[in-house]
PyMOL Python script that loads the backbone (N, CA, C, O; Angstrom):
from pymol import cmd

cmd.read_pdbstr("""\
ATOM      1  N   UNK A   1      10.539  -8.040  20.251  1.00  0.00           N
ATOM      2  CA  UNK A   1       9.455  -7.101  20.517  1.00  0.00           C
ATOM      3  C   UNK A   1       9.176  -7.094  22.016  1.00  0.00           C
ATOM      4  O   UNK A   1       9.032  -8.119  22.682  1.00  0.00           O
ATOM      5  N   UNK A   2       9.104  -5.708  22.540  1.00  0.00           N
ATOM      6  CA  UNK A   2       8.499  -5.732  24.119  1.00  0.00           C
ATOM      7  C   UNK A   2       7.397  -5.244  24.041  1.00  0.00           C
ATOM      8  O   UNK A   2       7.055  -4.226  23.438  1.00  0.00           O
ATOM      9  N   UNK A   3       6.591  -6.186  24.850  1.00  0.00           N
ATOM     10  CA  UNK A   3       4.762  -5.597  25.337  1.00  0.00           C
ATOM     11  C   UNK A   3       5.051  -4.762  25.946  1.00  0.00           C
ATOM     12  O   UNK A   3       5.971  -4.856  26.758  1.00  0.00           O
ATOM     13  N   UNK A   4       4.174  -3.358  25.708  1.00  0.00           N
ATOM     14  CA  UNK A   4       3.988  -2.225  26.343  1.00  0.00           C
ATOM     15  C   UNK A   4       4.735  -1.139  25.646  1.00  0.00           C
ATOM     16  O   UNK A   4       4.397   0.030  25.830  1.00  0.00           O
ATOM     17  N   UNK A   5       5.904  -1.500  24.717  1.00  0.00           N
ATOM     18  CA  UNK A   5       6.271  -0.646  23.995  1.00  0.00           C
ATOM     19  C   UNK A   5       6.568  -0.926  22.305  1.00  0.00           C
ATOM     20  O   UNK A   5       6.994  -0.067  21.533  1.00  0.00           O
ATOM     21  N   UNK A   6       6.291  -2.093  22.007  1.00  0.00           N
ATOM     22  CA  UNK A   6       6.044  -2.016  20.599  1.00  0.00           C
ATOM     23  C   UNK A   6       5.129  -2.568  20.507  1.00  0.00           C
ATOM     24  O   UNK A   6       4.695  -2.387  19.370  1.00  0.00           O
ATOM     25  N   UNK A   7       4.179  -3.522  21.355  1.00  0.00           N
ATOM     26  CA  UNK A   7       2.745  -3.329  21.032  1.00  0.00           C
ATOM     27  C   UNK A   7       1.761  -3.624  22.626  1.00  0.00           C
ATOM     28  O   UNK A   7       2.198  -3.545  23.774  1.00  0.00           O
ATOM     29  N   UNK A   8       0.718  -3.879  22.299  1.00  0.00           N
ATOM     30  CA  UNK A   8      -0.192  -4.173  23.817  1.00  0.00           C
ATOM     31  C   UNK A   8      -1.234  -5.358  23.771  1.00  0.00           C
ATOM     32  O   UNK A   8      -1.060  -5.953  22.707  1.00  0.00           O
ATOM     33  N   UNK A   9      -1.830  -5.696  24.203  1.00  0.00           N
ATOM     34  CA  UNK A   9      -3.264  -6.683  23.574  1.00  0.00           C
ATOM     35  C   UNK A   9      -4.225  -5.745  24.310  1.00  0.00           C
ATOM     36  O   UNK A   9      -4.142  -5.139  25.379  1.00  0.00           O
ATOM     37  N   UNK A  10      -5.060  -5.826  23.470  1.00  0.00           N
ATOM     38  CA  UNK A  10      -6.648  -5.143  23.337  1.00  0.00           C
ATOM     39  C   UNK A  10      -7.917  -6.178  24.367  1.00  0.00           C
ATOM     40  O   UNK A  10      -7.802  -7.280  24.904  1.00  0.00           O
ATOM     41  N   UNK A  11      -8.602  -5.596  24.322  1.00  0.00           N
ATOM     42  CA  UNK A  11      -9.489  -6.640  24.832  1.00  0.00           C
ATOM     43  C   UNK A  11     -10.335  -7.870  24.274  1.00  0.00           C
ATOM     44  O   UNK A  11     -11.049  -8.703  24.832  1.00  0.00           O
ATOM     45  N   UNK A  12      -9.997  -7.668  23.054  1.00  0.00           N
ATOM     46  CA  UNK A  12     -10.579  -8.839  22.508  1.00  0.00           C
ATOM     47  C   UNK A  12      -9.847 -10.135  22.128  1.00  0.00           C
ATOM     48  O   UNK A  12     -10.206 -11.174  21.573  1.00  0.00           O
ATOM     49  N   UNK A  13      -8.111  -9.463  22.887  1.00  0.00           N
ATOM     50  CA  UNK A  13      -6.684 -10.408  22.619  1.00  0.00           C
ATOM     51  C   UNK A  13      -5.849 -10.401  21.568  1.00  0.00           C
ATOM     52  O   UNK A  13      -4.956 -11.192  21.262  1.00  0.00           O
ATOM     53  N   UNK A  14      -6.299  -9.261  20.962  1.00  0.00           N
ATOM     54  CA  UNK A  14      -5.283  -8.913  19.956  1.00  0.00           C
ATOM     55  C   UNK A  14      -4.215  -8.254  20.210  1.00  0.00           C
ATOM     56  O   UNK A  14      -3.975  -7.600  21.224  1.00  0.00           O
ATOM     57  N   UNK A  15      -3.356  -8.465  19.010  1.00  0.00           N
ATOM     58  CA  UNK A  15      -2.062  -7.396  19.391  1.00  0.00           C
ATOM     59  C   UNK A  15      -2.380  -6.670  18.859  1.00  0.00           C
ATOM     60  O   UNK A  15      -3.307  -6.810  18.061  1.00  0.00           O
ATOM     61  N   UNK A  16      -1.630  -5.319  19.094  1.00  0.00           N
ATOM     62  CA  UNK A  16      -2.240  -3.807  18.647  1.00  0.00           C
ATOM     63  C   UNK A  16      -0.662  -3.288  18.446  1.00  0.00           C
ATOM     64  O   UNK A  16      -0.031  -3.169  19.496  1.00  0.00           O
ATOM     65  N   UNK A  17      -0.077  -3.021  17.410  1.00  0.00           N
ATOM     66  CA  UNK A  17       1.232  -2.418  17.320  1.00  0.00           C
ATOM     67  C   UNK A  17       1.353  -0.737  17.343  1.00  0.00           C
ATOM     68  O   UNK A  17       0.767   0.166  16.746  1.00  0.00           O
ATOM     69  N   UNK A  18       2.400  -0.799  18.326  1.00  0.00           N
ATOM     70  CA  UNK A  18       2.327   0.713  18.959  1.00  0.00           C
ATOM     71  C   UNK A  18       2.930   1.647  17.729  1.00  0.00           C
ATOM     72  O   UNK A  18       3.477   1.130  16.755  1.00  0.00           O
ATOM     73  N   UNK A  19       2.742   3.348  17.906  1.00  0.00           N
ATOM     74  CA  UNK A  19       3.477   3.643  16.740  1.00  0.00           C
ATOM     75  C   UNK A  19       4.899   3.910  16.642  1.00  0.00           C
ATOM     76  O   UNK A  19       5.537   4.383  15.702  1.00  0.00           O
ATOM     77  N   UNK A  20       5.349   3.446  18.003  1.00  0.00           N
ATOM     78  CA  UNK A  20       6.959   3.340  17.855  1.00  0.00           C
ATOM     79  C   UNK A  20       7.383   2.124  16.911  1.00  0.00           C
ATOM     80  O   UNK A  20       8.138   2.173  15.940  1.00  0.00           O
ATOM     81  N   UNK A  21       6.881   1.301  17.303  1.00  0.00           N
ATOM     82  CA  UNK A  21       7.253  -0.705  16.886  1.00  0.00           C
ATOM     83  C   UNK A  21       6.891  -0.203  15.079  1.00  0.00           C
ATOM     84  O   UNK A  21       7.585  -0.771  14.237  1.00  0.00           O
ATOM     85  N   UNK A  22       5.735   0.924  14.526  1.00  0.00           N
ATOM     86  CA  UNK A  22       6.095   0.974  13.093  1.00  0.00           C
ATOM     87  C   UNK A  22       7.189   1.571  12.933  1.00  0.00           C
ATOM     88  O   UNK A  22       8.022   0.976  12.249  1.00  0.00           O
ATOM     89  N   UNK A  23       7.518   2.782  13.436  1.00  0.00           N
ATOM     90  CA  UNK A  23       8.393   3.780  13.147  1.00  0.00           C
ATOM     91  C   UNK A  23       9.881   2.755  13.281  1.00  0.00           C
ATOM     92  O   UNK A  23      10.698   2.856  12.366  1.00  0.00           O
ATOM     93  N   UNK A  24      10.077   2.111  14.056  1.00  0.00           N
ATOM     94  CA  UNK A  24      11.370   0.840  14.280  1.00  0.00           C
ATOM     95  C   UNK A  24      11.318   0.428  13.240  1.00  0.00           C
ATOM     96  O   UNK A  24      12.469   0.439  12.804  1.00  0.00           O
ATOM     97  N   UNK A  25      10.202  -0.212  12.037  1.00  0.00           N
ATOM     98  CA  UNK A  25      10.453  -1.168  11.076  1.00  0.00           C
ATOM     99  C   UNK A  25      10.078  -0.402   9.832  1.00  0.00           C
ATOM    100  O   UNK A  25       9.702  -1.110   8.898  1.00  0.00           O
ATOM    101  N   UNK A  26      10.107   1.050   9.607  1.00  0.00           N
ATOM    102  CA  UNK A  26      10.640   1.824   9.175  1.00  0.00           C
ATOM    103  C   UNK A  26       9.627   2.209   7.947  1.00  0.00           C
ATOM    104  O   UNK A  26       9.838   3.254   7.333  1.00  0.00           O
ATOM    105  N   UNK A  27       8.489   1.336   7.577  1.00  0.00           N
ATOM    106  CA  UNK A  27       7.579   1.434   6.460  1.00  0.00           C
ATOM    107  C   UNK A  27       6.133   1.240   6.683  1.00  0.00           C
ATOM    108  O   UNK A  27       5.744   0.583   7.649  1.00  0.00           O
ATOM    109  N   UNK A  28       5.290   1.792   5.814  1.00  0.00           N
ATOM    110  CA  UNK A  28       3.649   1.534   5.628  1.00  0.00           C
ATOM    111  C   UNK A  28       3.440  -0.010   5.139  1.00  0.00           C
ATOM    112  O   UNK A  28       4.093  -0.563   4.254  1.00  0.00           O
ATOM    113  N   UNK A  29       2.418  -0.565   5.887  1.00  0.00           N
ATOM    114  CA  UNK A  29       2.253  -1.970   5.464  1.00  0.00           C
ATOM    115  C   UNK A  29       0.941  -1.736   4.915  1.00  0.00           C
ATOM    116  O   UNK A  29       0.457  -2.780   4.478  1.00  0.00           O
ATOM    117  N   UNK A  30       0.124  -0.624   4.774  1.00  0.00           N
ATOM    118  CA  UNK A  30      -1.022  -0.079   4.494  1.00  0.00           C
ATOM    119  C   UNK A  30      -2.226  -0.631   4.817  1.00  0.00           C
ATOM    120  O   UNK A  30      -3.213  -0.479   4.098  1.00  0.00           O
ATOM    121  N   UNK A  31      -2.243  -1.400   6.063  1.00  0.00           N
ATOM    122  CA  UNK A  31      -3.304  -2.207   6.499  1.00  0.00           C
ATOM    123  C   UNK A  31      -4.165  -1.476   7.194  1.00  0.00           C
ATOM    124  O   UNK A  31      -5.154  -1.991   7.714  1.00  0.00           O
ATOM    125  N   UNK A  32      -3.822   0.115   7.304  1.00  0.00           N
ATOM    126  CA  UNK A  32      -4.961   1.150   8.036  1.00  0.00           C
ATOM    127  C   UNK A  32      -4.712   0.615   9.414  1.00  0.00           C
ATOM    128  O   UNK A  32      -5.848   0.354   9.808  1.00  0.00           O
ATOM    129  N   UNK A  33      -3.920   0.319  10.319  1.00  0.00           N
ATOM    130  CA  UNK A  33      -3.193   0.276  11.634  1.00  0.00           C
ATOM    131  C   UNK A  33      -3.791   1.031  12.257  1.00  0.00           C
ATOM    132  O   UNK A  33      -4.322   1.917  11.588  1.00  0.00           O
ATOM    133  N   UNK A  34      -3.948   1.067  13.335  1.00  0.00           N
ATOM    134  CA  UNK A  34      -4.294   1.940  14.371  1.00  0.00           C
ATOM    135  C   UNK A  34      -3.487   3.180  15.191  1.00  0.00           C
ATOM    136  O   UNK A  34      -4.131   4.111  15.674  1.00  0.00           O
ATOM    137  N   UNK A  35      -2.466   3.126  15.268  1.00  0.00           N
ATOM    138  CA  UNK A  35      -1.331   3.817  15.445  1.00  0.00           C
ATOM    139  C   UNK A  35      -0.334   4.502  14.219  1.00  0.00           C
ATOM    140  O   UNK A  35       0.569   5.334  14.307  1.00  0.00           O
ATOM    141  N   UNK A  36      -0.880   3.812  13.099  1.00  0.00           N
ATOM    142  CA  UNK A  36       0.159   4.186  11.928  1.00  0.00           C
ATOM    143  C   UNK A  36       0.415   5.716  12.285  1.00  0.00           C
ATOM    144  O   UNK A  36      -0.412   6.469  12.798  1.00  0.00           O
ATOM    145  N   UNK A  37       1.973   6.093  11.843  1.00  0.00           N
ATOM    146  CA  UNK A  37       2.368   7.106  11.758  1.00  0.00           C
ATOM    147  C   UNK A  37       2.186   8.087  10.526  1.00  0.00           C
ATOM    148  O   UNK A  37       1.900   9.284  10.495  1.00  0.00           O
ATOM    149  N   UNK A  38       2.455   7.157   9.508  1.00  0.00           N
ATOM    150  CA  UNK A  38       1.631   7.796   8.020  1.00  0.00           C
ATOM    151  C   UNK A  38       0.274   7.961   7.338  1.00  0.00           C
ATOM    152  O   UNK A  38      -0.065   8.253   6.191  1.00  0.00           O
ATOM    153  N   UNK A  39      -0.417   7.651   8.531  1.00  0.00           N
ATOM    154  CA  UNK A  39      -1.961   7.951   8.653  1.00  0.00           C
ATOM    155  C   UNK A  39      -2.385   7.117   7.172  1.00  0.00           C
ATOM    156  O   UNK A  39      -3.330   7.471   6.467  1.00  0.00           O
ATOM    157  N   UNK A  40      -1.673   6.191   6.929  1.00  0.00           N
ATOM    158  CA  UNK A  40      -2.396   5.642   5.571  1.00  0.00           C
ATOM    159  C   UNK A  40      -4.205   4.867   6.295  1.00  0.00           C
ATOM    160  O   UNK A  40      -4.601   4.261   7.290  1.00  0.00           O
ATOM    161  N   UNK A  41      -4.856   5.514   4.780  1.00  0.00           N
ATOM    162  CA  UNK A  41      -6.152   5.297   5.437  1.00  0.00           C
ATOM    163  C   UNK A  41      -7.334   5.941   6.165  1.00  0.00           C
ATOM    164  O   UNK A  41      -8.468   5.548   6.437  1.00  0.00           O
ATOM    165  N   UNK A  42      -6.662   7.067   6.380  1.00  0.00           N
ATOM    166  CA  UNK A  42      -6.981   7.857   7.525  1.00  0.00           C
ATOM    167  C   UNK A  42      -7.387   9.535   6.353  1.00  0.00           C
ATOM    168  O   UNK A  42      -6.720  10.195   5.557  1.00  0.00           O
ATOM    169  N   UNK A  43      -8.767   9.603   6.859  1.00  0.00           N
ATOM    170  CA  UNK A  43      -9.111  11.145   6.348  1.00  0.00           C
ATOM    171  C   UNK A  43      -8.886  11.956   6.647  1.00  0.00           C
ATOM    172  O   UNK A  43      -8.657  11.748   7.838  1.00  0.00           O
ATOM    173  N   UNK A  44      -8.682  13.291   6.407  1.00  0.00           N
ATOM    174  CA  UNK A  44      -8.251  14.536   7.051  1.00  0.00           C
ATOM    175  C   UNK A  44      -9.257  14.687   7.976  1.00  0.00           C
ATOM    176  O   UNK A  44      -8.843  15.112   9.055  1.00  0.00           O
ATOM    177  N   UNK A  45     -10.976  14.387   7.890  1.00  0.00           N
ATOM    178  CA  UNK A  45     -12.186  14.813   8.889  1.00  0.00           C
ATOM    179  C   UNK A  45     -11.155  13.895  10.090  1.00  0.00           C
ATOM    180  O   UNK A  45     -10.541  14.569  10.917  1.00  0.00           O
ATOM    181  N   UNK A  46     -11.022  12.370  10.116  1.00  0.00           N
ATOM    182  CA  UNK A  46     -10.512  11.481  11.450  1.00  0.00           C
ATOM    183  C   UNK A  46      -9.332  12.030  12.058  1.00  0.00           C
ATOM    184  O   UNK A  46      -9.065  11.706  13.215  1.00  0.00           O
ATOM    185  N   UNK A  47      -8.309  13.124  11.178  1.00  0.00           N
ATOM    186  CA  UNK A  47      -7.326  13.786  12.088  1.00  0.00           C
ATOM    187  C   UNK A  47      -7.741  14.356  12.187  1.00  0.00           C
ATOM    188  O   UNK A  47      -8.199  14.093  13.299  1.00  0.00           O
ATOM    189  N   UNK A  48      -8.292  15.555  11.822  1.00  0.00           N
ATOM    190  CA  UNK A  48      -8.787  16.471  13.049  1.00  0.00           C
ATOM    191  C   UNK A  48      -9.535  16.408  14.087  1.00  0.00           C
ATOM    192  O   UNK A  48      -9.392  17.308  14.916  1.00  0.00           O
ATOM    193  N   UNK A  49     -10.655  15.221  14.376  1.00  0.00           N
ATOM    194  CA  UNK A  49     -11.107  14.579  15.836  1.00  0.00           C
ATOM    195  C   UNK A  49     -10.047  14.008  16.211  1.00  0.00           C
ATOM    196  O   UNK A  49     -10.121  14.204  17.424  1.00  0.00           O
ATOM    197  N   UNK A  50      -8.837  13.276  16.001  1.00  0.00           N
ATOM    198  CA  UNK A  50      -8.175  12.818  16.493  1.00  0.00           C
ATOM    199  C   UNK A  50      -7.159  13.754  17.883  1.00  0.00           C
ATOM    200  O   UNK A  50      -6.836  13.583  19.058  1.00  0.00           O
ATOM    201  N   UNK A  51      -6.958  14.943  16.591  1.00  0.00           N
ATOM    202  CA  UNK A  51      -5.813  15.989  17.520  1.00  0.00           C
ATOM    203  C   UNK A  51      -7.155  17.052  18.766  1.00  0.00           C
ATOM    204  O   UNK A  51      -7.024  18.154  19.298  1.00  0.00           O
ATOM    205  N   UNK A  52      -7.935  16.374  18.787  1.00  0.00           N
ATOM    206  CA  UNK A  52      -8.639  17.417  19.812  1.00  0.00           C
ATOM    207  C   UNK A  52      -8.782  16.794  21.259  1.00  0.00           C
ATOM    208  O   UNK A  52      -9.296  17.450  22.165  1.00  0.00           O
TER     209      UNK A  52
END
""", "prot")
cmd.dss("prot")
cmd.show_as("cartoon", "prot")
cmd.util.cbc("prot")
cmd.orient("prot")
């Protein structure tokens, strides 16, 4: 794994996995991720603030 492109630390020192590093390991772990690509978790109201 490289920092900065499959994930970053946050400010509270966490790792934060980017949504390339999911898309690399190819599946939903359904933990509501922050980056997930399959928006598992995620309401249609939070994408549409998201894409604005």
């Amino acid at each position: 794994m490289k920092e900065g492109e499959d994930y970053y630390i946050n400010k509270d020192g966490n790792f934060v996995f980017t949504e390339a590093y999911h898309l690399k390991r190819g599946y939903c772990c359904k933990n509501k991720c922050l980056h997930c690509p399959w928006n598992f978790g995620k309401t249609e109201e939070n994408n549409k603030s998201e894409k604005k």
